[in-house]
C-alpha positions in Angstrom: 0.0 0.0 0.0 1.2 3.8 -0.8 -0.3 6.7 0.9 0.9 10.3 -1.3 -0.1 13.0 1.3 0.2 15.7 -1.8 -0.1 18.5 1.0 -1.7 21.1 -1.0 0.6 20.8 -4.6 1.6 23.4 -6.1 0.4 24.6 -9.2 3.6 23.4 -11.6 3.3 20.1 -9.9 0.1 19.2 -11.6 0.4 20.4 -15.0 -3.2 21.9 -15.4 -2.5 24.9 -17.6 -0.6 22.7 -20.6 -1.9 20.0 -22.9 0.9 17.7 -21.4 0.0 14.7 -19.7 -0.8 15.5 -16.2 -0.7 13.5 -12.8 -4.0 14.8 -12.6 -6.8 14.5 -15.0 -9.9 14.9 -13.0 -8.6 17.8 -11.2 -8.2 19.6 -14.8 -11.4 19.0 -15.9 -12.8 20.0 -12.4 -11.0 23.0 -12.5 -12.2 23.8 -16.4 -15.8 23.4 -15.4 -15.4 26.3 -12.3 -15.6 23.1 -9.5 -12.3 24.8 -7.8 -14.3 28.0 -6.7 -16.0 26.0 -4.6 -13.7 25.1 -1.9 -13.7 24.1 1.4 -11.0 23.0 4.2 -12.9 21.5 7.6 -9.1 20.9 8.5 -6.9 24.0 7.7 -3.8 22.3 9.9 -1.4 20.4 8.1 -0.1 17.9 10.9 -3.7 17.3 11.6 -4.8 16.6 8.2 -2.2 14.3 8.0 -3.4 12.2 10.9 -6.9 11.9 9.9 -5.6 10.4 6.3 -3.6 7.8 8.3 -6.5 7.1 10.7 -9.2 7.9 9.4 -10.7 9.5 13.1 -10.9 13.4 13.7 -8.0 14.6 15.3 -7.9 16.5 19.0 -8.6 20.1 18.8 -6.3 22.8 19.4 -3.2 23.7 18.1 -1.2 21.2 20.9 -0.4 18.0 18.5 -1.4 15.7 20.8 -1.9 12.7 18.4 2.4 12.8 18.8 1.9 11.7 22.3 -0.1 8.3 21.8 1.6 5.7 21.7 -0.7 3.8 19.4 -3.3 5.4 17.2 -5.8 2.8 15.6 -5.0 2.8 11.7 -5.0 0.5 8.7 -1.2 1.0 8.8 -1.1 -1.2 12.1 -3.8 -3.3 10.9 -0.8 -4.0 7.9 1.5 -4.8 10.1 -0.6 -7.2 12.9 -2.5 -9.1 9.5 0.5 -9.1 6.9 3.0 -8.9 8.4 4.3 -5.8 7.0 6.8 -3.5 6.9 5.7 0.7 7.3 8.1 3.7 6.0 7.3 7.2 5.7 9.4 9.0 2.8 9.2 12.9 4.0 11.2 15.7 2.7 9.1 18.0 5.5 11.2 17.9 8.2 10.0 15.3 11.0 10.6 16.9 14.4 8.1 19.9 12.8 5.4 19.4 15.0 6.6 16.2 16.0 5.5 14.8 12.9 7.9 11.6 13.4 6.1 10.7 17.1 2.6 10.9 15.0 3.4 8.8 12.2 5.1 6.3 15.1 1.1 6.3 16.8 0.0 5.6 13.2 1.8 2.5 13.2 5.1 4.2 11.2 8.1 2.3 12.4 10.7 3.2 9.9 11.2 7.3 9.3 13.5 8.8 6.1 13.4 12.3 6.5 15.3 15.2 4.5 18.4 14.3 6.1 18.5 10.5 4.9 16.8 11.2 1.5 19.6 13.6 0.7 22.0 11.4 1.6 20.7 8.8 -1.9 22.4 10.1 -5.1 19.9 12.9 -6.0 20.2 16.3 -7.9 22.0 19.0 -6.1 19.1 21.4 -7.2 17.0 19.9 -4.3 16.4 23.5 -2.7 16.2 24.0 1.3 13.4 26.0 3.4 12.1 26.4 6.8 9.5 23.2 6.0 12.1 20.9 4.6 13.2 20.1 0.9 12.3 19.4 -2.4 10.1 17.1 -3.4 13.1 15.5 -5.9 13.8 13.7 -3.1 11.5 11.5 -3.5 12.8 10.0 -6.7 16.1 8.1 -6.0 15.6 6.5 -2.4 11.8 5.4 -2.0 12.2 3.7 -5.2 14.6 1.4 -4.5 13.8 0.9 -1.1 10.1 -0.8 -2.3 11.5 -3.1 -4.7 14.0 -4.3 -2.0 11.2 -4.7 0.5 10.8 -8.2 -0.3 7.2 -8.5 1.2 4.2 -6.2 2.0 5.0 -2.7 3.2 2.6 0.5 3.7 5.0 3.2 2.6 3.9 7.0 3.3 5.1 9.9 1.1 4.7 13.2 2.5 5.4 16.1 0.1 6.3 19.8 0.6 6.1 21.6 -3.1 2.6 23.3 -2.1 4.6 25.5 0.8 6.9 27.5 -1.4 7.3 29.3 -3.9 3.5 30.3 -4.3 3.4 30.8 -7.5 0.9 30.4 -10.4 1.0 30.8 -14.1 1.5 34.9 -15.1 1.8 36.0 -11.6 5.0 35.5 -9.4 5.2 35.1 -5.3 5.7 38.8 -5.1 2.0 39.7 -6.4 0.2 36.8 -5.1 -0.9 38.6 -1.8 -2.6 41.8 -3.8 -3.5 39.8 -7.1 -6.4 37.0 -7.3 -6.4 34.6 -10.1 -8.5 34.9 -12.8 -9.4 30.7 -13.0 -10.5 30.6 -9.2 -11.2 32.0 -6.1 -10.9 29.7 -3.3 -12.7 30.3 0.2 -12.0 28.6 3.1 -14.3 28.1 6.2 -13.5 25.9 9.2 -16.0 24.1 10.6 -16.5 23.7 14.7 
């Protein structure tokens, strides 16, 4: 089993504004037919998010990420690993004490963590740029790869992206303008629900 957590993706990422083959063909023709300007977040916290998609359960309210201090948090990951036998990975290139992101994917049933650090350390392109979150998603290309077709019997392997944090950019406008300057294709509103 592979879980993408795809984060947000940035616009480049999924190709909607070519004729090229995209990742993503539903989401163009949603976004053609005006679906996109109609969206909602019940869950605008990124650590949080990601714990409902390994659980499936809401996660504790408040900021405090207390799903990082159970030390088992019911999941089909563990379920994996009780039934099959299997072996669980999370490939991240967000950085994993961010929120204690790597004692939340451990209650989920994560044993095995590669973060930035040991992704860069696999023979990658240098051009894998550095932030504040982590690093680029090229990371993901060299070690994960390998790693699965070594894994020599079931595994749940998590990916956890980071492209949708920076740059925000968008076709014809640049990071700079974003704050002042809507796009023309969309306007996105986001509510969170109590």
């Amino acid at each position: 089993m592979i879980i993408i957590i795809l984060e947000s993706v940035c616009w480049k990422g999924l190709n909607l504004d070519t004729t090229d083959d995209t990742p993503a063909p539903v989401l163009r023709r949603l976004a053609a037919e005006g679906v996109a300007a109609k969206c909602y977040v019940s869950l605008p916290h990124s650590s949080k998010a990601q714990f409902t998609i390994l659980t499936g359960t809401h996660p504790c309210s408040g900021v405090e990420i207390r799903e990082a201090m159970r030390e088992r948090s019911a999941s089909v990951i563990w379920s994996l690993r009780a039934h099959k036998g299997a072996s669980t990975v999370c490939f991240s290139v967000q950085y994993l004490p961010f929120e204690n992101t790597a004692g939340m994917l451990g209650a989920c049933g994560i044993r095995t963590l590669f973060g930035p650090d040991q992704l860069s350390k696999s023979p990658v392109p240098q051009s894998a740029a550095q932030s504040s979150f982590g690093a680029d998603d090229a990371l993901l290309l060299r070690l994960p790869p390998q790693w699965m077709s070594e894994a020599g019997k079931p595994f749940a392997a998590v990916f956890i992206t980071m492209a949708a944090h920076y740059p925000y950019n968008w076709p014809g406008k640049t990071a700079s303008r974003l704050a002042s300057t809507a796009p023309t294709f969309t306007t996105i509103r986001c509510t969170k629900r109590r």
